[in-house]
C-alpha positions in Angstrom: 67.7 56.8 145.7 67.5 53.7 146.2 63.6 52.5 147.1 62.4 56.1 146.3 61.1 58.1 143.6 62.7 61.1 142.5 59.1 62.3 142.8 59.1 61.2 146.4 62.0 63.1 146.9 60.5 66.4 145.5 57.5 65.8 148.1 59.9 66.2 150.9 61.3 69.2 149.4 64.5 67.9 148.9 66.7 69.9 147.2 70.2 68.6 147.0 70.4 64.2 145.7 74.1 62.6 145.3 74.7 60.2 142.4 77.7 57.6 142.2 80.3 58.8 139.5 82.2 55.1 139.9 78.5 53.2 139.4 77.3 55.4 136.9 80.5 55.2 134.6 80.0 51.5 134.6 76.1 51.4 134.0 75.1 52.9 131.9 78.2 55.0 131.1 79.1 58.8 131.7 78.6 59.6 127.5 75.5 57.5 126.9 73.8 59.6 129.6 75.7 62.5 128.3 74.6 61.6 124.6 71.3 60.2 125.1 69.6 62.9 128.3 72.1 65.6 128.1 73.1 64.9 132.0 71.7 63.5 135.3 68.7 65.3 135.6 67.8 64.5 132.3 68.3 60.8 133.3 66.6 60.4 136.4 63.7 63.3 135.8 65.0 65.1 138.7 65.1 68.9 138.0 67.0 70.1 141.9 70.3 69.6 142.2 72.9 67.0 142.0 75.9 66.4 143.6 78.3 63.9 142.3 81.3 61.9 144.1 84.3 61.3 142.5 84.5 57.7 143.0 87.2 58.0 145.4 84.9 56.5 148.4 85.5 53.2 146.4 88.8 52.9 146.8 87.8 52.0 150.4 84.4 50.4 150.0 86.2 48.2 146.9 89.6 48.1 148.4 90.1 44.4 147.4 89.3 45.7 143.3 91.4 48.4 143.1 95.4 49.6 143.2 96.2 53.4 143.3 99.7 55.3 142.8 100.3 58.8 141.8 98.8 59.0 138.7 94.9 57.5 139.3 93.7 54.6 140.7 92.4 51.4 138.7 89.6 49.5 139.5 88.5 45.9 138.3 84.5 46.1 138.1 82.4 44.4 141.1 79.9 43.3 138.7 80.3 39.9 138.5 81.5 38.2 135.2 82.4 41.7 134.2 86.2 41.7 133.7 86.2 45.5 132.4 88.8 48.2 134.5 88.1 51.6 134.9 91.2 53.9 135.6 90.2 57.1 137.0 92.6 60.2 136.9 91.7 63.3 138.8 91.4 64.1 135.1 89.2 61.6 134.0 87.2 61.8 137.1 86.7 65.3 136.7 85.8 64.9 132.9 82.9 62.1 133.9 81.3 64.3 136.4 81.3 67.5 133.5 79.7 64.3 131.0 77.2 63.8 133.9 76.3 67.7 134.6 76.2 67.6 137.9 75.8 70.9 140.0 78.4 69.8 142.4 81.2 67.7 141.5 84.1 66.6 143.8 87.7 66.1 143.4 89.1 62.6 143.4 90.5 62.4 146.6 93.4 59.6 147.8 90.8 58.2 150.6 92.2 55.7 152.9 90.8 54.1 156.0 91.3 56.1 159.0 92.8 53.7 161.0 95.7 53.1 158.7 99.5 53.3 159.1 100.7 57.1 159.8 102.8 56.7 156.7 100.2 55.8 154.4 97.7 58.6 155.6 100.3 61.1 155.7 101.2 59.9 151.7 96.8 60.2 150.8 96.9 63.3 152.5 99.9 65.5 150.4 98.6 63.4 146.8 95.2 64.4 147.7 96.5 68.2 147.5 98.5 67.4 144.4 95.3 65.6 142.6 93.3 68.9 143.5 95.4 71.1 141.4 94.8 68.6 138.5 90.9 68.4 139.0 91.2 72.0 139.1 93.1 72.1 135.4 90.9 69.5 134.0 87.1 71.0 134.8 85.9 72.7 131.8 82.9 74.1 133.3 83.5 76.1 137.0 81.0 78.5 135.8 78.0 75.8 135.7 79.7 73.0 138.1 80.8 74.0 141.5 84.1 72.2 142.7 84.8 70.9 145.9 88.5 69.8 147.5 87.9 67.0 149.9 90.0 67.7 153.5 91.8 64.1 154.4 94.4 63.4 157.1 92.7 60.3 158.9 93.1 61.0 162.7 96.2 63.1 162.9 95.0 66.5 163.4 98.0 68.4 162.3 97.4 66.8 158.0 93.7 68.0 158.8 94.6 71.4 159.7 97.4 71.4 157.0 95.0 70.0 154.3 92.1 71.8 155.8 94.9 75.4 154.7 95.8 74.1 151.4 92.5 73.9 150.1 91.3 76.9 151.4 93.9 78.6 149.6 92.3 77.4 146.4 89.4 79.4 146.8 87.0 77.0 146.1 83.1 77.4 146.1 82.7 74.5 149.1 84.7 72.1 150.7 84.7 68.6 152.0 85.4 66.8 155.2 86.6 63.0 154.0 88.0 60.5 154.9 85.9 59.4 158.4 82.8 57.1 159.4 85.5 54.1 158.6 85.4 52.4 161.9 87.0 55.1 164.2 86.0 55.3 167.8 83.7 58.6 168.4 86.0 60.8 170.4 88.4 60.7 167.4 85.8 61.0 164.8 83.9 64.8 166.2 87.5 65.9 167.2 89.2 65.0 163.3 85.1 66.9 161.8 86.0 69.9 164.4 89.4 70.6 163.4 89.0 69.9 160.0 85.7 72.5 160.2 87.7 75.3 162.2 90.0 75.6 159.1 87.7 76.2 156.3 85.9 79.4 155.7 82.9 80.4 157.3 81.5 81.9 154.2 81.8 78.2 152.2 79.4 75.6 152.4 81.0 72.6 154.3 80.3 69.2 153.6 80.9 66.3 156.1 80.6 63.4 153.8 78.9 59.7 154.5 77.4 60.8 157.7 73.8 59.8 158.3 73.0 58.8 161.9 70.7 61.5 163.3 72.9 62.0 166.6 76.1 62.4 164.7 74.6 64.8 162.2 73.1 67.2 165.2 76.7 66.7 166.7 78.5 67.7 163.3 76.2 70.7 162.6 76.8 72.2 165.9 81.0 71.2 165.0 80.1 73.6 161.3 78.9 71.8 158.9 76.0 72.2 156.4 76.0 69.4 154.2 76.0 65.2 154.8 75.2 62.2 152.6 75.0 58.6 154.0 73.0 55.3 152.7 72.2 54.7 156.3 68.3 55.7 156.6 67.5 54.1 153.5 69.8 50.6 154.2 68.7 50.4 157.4 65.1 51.0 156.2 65.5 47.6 154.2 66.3 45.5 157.8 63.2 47.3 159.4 64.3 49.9 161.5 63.1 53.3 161.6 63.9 56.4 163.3 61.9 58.3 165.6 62.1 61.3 167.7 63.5 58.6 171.1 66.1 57.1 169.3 65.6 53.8 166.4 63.0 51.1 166.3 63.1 47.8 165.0 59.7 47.3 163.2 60.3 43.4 162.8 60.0 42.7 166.5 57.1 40.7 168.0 56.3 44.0 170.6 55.6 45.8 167.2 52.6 42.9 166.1 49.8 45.0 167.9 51.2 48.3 168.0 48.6 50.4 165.6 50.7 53.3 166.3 52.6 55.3 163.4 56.7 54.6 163.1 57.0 57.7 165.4 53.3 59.6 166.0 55.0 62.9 165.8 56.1 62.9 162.1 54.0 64.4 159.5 55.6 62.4 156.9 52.8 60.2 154.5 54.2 57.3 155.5 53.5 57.9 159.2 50.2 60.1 158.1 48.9 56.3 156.6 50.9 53.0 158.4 51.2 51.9 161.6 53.8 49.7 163.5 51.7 46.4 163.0 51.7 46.9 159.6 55.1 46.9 159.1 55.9 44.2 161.0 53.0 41.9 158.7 55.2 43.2 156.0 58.4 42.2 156.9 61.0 41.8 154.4 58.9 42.8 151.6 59.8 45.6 148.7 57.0 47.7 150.0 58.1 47.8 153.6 61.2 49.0 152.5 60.3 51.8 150.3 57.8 53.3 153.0 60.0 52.9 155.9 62.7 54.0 153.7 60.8 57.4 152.9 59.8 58.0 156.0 63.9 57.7 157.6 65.2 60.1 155.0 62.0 62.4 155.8 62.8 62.1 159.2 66.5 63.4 158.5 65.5 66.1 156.3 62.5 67.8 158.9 64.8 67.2 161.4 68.0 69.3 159.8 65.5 72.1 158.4 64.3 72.5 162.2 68.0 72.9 163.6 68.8 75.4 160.7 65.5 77.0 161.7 66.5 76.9 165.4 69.8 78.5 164.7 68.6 81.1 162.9 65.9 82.4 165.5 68.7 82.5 167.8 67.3 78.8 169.6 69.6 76.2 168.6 70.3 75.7 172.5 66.8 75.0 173.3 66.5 72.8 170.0 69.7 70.9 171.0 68.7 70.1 174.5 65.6 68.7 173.9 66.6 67.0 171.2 69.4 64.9 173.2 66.8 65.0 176.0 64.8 62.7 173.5 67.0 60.7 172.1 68.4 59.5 175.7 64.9 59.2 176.9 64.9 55.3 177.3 68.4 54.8 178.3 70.3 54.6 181.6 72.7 56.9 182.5 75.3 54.1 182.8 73.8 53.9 179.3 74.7 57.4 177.9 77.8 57.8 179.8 79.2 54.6 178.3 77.9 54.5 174.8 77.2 58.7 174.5 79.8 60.6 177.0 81.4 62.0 173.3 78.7 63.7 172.8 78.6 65.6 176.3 82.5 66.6 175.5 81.2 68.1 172.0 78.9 69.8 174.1 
């Protein structure tokens, strides 16, 4: 992760880290970690589990390197003055991720933008069914590597509930929620994560992928989900902003010069155990600020989604809810939180 230690990470009791199967198959390569550490762990000393993507998320995030039809999609690398293409296959995805080891691996998915045209989001969402059967066919190791269909469909709810049924009748070991947190307003985002949720088992772990704002992942457990992934705490670590218990604060402002306080005084984290505001701000824009405010956001996320799972299971994720919205609106207006927040209250 980027900033952090995969020894930091253990000290949070973090148990689940997600690697980049599109990055890693171009530096250093799937079979020189393969040859060379056995797998992931091996590579990055990290002996909890690993979840890898399927690279699919780049066909979004690198839309102007990369052309897909039915049979893969080819990318021209980022790296600059590298000219090499990679052309993954929901075979060849599949067969990088078994190289890599990872405890979960996902299908590739046909991810599009979910404000595209209807036509184009109805095509991503029957290939993406189509590719699953191949991932399926291609993974060599279900017994050790758990795979997970992704659910697409954009904003139309009728391809998520019709995805959301034709993976389930897969009988997979988890499933996916893709293909949001692309720019769509909220009300369509928690209703697309709700019906897409209501459709897949109970029993199955469901995973709401590239969501990372605290707010959003309160809203998405209460919608069913379990599992998130985002580069949010740790990217907007590196612009100085941290997250407390009343909402995000910006440790470069002036206000923060003299504040000897920790980023928020009721984490336990060592970040806030041994810093205070001021001392972030003198840091500004350094590597070190970073890292710690860095460690302290995805602490933050971690304590914060081990005390709902804690509320729900004592039978108090009510109480836990309310007073954690109750915080989080605590310095805003209620013109404020009607305008900017009223999704939330319709979740609700």
């Amino acid at each position: 992760m980027k900033g952090l230690l995969s020894t930091d990470l253990e000290r949070m009791n973090c148990n689940l880290l997600l690697s980049n199967t599109y990055h890693l198959t171009l530096q250093p390569g799937d079979e020189f970690i393969h040859n060379n550490y056995t797998n992931t762990h091996g590579f990055m000393k990290w002996n909890r589990n690993i979840l890898t993507d399927s690279g699919g998320f780049q066909m979004v995030s690198l839309d102007k390197n990369m052309t897909v039809s039915e049979e893969g999609v080819k990318f021209t690398s980022h790296i600059q003055g590298d000219s090499r293409e990679v052309f993954l296959t929901p075979e060849k995805s599949i067969n990088i991720q078994n190289n890599l080891g990872s405890d979960i691996i996902m299908m590739l998915d046909d991810v599009v933008r979910p404000n595209s045209s209807d036509e184009r989001i109805e095509e991503a969402c029957y290939r993406t069914v189509r590719w699953l059967d191949r991932c399926i066919k291609a993974h060599n190791n279900p017994k050790t590597q758990n795979l997970f269909p992704i659910v697409q469909g954009g904003l139309n709810m009728e391809l998520r509930k019709h995805c959301a049924e034709e993976m389930t009748k897969r009988e997979m070991p988890g499933y996916a929620i893709g293909g949001l947190a692309g720019g769509e307003s909220k009300d369509d985002f928690w209703k697309a994560v709700h019906t897409s949720a209501k459709h897949l088992p109970l029993e199955k772990p469901r995973y709401c992928m590239g969501i990372g704002y605290p707010i959003d992942l309160v809203v998405c457990v209460l919608l069913g989900c379990d599992m998130f992934d985002c580069v949010f705490p740790t990217r907007t670590a590196r612009f100085g902003t941290g997250f407390t218990k009343y909402g995000f604060i910006k440790l470069k402002n002036s206000s923060m010069k003299f504040d000897f306080s920790p980023i928020d005084p009721e984490c336990d984290c060592e970040v806030c155990l041994k810093y205070t505001r001021a001392y972030f701000y003198l840091l500004s824009d350094t590597s070190r600020s970073s890292s710690l405010i860095s460690y302290h956001n995805v602490y933050f996320l971690l304590r914060l989604l081990g005390r709902m799972r804690k509320s729900i299971i004592d039978g108090k994720a009510q109480e836990f809810v309310n007073s954690f919205f109750i915080n989080q609106f605590r310095d805003l207006s209620k013109d404020e939180i009607s305008l900017e927040y009223g999704w939330v209250f319709d979740v609700l």
